[in-house]
C-alpha positions in Angstrom: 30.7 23.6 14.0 26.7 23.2 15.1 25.5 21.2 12.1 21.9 22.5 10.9 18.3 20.5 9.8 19.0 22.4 6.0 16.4 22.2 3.3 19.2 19.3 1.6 18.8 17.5 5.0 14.5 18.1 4.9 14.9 16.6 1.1 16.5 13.5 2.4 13.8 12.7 4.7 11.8 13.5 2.3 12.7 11.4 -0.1 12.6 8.2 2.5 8.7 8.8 2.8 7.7 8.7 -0.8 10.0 5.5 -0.8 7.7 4.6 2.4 4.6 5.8 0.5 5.4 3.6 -2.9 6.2 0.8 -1.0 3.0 1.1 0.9 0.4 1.6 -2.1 2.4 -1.4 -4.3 2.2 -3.9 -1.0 -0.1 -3.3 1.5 -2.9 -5.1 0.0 -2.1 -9.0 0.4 -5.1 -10.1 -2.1 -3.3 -7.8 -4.8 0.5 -8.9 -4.2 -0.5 -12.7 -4.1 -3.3 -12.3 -7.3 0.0 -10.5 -8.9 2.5 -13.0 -8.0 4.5 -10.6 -5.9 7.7 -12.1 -5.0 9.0 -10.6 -1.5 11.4 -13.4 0.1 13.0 -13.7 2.1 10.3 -12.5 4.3 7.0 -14.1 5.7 3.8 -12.8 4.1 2.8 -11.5 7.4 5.9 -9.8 8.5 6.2 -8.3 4.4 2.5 -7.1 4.9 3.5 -5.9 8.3 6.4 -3.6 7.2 4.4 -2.4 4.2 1.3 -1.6 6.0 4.0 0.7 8.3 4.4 2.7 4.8 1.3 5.3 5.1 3.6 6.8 7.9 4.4 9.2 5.0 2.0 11.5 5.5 2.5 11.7 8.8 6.2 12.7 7.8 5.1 15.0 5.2 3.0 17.3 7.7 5.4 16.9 10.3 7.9 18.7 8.0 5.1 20.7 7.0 4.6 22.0 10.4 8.0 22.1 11.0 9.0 24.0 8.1 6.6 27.2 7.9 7.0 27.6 11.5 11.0 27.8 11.4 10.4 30.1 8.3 8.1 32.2 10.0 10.5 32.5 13.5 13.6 33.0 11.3 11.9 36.4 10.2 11.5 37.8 14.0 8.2 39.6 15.1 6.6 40.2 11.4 2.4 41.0 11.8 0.1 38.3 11.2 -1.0 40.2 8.1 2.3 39.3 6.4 2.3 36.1 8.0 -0.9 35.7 6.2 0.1 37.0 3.0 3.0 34.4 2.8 0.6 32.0 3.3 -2.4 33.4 0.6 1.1 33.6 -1.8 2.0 29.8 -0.6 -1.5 28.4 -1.4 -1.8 29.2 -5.0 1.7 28.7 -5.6 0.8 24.9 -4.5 -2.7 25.3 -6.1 -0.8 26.4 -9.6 1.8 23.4 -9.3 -1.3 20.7 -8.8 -3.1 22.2 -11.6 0.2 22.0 -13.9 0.2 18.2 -12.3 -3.6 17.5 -13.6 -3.4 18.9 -16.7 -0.4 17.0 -17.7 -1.9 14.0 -16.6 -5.2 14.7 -18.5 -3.3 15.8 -22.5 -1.5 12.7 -22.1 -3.7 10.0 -21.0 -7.1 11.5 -21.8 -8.0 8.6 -23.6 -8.1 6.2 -20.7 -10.3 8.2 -18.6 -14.4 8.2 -18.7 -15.0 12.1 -17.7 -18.6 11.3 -18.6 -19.2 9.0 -16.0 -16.8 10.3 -13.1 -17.6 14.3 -13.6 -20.9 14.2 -15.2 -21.7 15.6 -18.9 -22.1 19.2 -19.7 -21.6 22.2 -17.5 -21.9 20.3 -13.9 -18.8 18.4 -15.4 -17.0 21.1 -16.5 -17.4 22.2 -13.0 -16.6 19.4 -11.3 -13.3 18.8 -13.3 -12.4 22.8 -12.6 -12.6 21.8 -8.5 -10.5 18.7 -9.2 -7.9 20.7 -11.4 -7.5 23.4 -8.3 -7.3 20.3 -5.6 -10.5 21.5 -4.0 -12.7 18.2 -4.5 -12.7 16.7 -1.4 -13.1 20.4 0.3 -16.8 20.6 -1.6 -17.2 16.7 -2.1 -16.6 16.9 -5.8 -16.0 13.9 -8.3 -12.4 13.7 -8.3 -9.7 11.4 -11.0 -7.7 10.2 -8.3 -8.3 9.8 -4.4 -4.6 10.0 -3.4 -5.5 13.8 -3.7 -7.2 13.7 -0.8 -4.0 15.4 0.8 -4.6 18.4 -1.1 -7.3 19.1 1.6 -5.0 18.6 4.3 -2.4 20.5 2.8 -4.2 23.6 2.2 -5.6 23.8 5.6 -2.3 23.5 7.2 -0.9 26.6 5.7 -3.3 28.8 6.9 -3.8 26.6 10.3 0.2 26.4 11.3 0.7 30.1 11.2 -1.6 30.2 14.1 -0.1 27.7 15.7 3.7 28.9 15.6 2.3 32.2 17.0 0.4 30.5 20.3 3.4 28.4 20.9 5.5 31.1 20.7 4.1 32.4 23.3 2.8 29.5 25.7 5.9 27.4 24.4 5.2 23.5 25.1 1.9 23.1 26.9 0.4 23.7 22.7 1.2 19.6 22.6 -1.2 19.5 25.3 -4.2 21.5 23.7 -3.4 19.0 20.4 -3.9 16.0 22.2 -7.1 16.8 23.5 -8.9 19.0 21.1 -10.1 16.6 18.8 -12.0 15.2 21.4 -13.9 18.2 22.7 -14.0 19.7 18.7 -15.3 18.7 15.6 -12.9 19.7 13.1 -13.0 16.6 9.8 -11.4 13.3 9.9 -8.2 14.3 8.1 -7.2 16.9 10.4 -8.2 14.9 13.0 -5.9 12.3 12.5 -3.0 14.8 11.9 -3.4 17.7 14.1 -1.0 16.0 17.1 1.4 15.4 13.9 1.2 19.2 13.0 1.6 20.5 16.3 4.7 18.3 16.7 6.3 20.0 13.6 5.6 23.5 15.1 7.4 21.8 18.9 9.5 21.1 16.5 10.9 23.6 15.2 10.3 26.0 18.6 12.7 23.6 20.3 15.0 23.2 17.1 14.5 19.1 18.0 16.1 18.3 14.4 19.1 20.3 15.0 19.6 18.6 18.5 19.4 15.4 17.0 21.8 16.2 14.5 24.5 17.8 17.0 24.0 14.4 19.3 27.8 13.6 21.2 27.7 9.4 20.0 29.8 7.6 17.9 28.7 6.4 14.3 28.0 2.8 15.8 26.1 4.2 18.5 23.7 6.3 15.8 23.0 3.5 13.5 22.2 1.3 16.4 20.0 3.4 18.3 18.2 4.2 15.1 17.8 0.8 13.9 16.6 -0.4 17.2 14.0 2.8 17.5 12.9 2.6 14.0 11.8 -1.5 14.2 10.6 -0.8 17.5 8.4 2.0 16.1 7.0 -0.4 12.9 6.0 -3.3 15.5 4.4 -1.0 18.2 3.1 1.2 14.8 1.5 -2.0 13.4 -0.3 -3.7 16.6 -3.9 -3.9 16.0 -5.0 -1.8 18.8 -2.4 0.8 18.2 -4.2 0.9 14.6 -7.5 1.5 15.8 -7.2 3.6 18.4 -3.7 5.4 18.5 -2.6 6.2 15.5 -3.1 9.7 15.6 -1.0 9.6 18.6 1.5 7.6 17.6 2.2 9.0 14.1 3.5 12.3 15.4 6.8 10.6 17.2 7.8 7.8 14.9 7.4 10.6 12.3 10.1 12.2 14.5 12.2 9.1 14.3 12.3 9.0 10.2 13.2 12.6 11.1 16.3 11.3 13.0 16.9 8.0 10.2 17.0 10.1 7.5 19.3 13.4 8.5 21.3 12.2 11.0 22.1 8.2 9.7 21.1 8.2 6.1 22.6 11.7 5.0 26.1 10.2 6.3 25.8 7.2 3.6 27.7 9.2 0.4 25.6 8.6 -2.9 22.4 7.2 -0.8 21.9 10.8 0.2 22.2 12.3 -2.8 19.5 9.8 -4.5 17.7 10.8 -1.2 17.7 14.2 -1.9 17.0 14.3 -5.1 14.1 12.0 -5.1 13.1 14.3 -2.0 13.1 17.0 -4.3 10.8 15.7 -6.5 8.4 14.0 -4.2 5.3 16.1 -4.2 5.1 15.1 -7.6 5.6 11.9 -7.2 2.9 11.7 -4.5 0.6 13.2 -6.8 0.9 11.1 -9.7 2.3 7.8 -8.7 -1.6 6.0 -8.5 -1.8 6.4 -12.0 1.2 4.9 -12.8 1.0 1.8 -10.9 -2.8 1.2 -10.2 -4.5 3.4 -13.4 -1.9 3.1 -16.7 0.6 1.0 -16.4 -0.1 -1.9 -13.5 0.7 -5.1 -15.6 4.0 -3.6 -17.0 4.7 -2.2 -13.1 3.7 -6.2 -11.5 5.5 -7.7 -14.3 8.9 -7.5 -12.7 7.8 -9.7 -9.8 10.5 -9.2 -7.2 9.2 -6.4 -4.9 12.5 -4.4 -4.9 12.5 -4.3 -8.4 8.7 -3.4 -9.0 9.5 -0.6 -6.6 12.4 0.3 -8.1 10.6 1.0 -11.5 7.8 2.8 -10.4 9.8 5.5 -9.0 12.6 5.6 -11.9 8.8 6.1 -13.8 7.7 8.7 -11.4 11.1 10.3 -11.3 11.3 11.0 -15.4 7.6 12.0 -15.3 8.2 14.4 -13.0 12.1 15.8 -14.1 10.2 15.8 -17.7 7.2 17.9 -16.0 9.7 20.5 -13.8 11.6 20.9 -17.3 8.7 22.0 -18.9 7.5 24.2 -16.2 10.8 26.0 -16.6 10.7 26.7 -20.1 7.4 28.1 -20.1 7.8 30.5 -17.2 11.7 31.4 -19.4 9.4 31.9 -22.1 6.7 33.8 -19.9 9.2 36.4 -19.4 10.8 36.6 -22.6 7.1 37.8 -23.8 6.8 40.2 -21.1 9.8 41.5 -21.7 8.9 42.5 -25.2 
């Protein structure tokens, strides 16, 4: 039996790039792991500062599957119009716009204490303003005031839903040479540094899923040995090519799009056969969107001395996302009851 890339599979992967993510935001910044007293031995500071800096290849992950995902939802429904292809997508973005807005005003009733709204949104109705365009994600669309720059994604996330759609479609029907037309656009177009950076990545996600690439990896003829040492090989292969200096400066946007394929391949195919490391996978996949959006707070804004004060870099990780995992189990709870209780009241 053909084994699939199934949205338990996509959670997996997921859940290894928020672990990338955390480890990246908590490490990556040597004056603040050696002013904390970060303990990370066994390893060098340069080669721990090396492996953490290879962390912000979450995002690249997160719009690969992106890519990947609307365009295998989109081909699983045949030849539908692009008005309805259109409409899914209208219906996607507020349903992401409703869940951020949930996000920030959970965030502001329970911590609106530590937070200066005067001084970061401006008093009277300009700030009421600006702290309506930060609530709906829009900030950095209309360079507003925002609480917390990780949220710059939201940009990126809104414009690939309505950007992707048009994207499945052309390479549905020139097929490949699409890669081609990613690679060089940004250098012929202006089109925002963001989207920039991830537009190869996108496209890659549509390829993607056009070629069913995950599925092929999945249904590969090698042994168990043979998977776990190709993918250990690839995957520090792709963190010291990843980390050279002039791949940083000048390639990233290139070589983000296949490495991102290679966690791809690390987390469905080798770490979805580990029993109980998948299911912590998957579940913290599940809940990683949240966790993106309100782990800053938690480790930089609230909470950093009790984060830092367990020292040993596995274990300061290893609390911030148990912290990040109740907030956001405790926030999806919540969200439930109300919309039970939504429909109770409508029913009467």
């Amino acid at each position: 039996m053909q084994k699939q890339f199934t949205k338990d599979r996509t959670n997996i992967v997921k859940g290894l790039a928020i672990i990338f993510l955390l480890i990246y935001h908590l490490f990556e910044n040597e004056n603040l792991v050696t002013s904390l007293g970060v303990n990370y031995s066994p390893f060098a500071l340069s080669d721990f500062l090396m492996f953490t800096g290879f962390g912000n290849i979450c995002v690249a992950v997160f719009v690969f599957l992106t890519g990947y995902g609307i365009t295998k939802g989109l081909y699983a429904q045949g030849e539908i119009s692009a008005k309805e292809a259109y409409r899914q997508a209208t219906k996607r973005f507020f349903t992401l716009m409703g869940n951020f807005a949930v996000m920030y005003l959970s965030i502001n009733l329970l911590w609106w204490s530590y937070f200066d709204y005067g001084s970061l949104y401006e008093r009277g109705k300009q700030g009421v303003l600006h702290a309506l365009t930060d609530m709906t994600g829009l900030s950095v669309f209309l360079d507003t005031p925002t609480l917390n720059m990780t949220w710059w994604y939201m940009e990126l996330a809104y414009i690939l839903i309505f950007l992707i759609p048009a994207l499945a479609y052309l390479t549905k029907k020139v097929g490949y040479p699409v890669i081609l037309l990613a690679l060089f656009a940004p250098g012929v177009m202006s089109m925002g540094e963001d989207l920039t950076r991830y537009l190869f990545t996108a496209v890659l996600g549509v390829a993607a899923a056009y070629g069913n690439w995950p599925d092929k990896l999945l249904n590969l003829k090698w042994n168990s040995i043979v998977r776990w040492i190709v993918g250990i090989v690839v995957l520090v292969l792709s963190i010291l090519i990843r980390q050279n200096a002039a791949v940083k400066i000048s390639y990233l946007h290139l070589i983000d799009a296949p490495i991102a394929l290679v966690l791809v391949y690390v987390g469905a195919v080798l770490l979805a056969s580990v029993p109980f490391v998948n299911k912590v996978l998957e579940f913290i996949g599940k809940h990683s969107m949240n966790i993106y959006l309100v782990h800053t707070f938690f480790y930089m804004m609230l909470w950093q001395k009790f984060i830092y004060q367990f020292k040993y870099a596995p274990l300061i990780l290893v609390v911030l996302l148990v912290v990040c995992l109740l907030y956001s189990v405790v926030l999806e709870l919540v969200k439930k009851g109300v919309r039970i209780l939504y429909k109770r009241i409508r029913k009467k």
